[in-house]
Each structure stands twice: as C-alpha cells, then as structure tokens.
C-alpha positions, 0 to 999 in steps of 0.5 A: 560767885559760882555755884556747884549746881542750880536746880531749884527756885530757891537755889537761883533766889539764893544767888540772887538775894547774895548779888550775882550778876547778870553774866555769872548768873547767865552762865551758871544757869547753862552749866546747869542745863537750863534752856534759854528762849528768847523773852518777849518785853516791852518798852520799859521791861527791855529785851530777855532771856526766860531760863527753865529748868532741867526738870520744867518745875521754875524759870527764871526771867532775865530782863535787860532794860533800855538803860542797860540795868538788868533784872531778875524774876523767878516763877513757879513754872517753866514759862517765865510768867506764862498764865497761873506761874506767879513770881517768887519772892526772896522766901519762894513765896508769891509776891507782889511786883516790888518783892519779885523784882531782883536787880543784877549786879554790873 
C-alpha cells in the first residue's frame, strides 16, 4: 500500500487506520525523508523506532513487542511523545491511550 509521500500526521494516521504493515510503513516513511532514532521501551512496549518528519511538526513511534506484534503512535511533535507531544488519535485529535494505539499488519 504504498504512498506518493508522507508529510503529515494525518497522512501517516490515514495509512495506519487503512492497515499498513510494519515494513511498508517503515519503508514509506524513509522514502519520505523521515529521520529514524532508536526508540527507548520497556519490558511490554518492546524495542523501536521514533520516526520525525522532514519538517519536525509529528513522529510516529513504532513499537515492536516481545511477542513480536508491533504497533504505531503518532505525536504532535518531533520527539515520539517526548514532554507536552500528546498522541494522535484516527481523527488527528489527542486521545487517550486505547485510541492512540495503531496494531501493524504482519
């Protein structure tokens, strides 16, 4: 499900509520000129990738859990949920942790 080009929140929110996969979105992403840094997780949250944009307005955090499933947040700012960035929800709207949450295809 490739995209001409991700430059916005919603333009990655858009992706994610359509079921992208991890790797397609991953890829997309660098095509785009996203910068990739290493995202830090805990024992649930699994290892990741936070993904800004060209123009540092949104990231998008991508999670892999220990149990392989990988997920997606999307922030207002260019930190991956560093402090006063608050999750997107489907609509580009803050919300709250079950409405932030995207699952990634396999």
């Amino acid at each position: 499900m490739p995209s001409s080009s991700i430059l916005t929140a919603t333009d990655v929110l858009n992706l994610l509520v359509s079921g992208i996969d991890k790797t397609t979105l991953e890829t997309e992403l660098s095509i785009s000129g996203w910068t990739a840094t290493p995202a830090v997780g805990g024992s649930k949250s699994g290892s990741g990738t936070i993904w800004s944009s060209p123009n540092a307005t949104c990231s998008v955090r991508i999670m892999t859990k220990p149990d392989g499933s990988s997920y997606a947040r999307v922030y207002n700012g260019p930190g991956g949920g560093a402090p006063r960035e608050q999750p997107l929800n489907a609509l580009g709207k803050p919300g709250d942790r079950a409405s932030t949450h995207f699952l990634l295809t396999s």
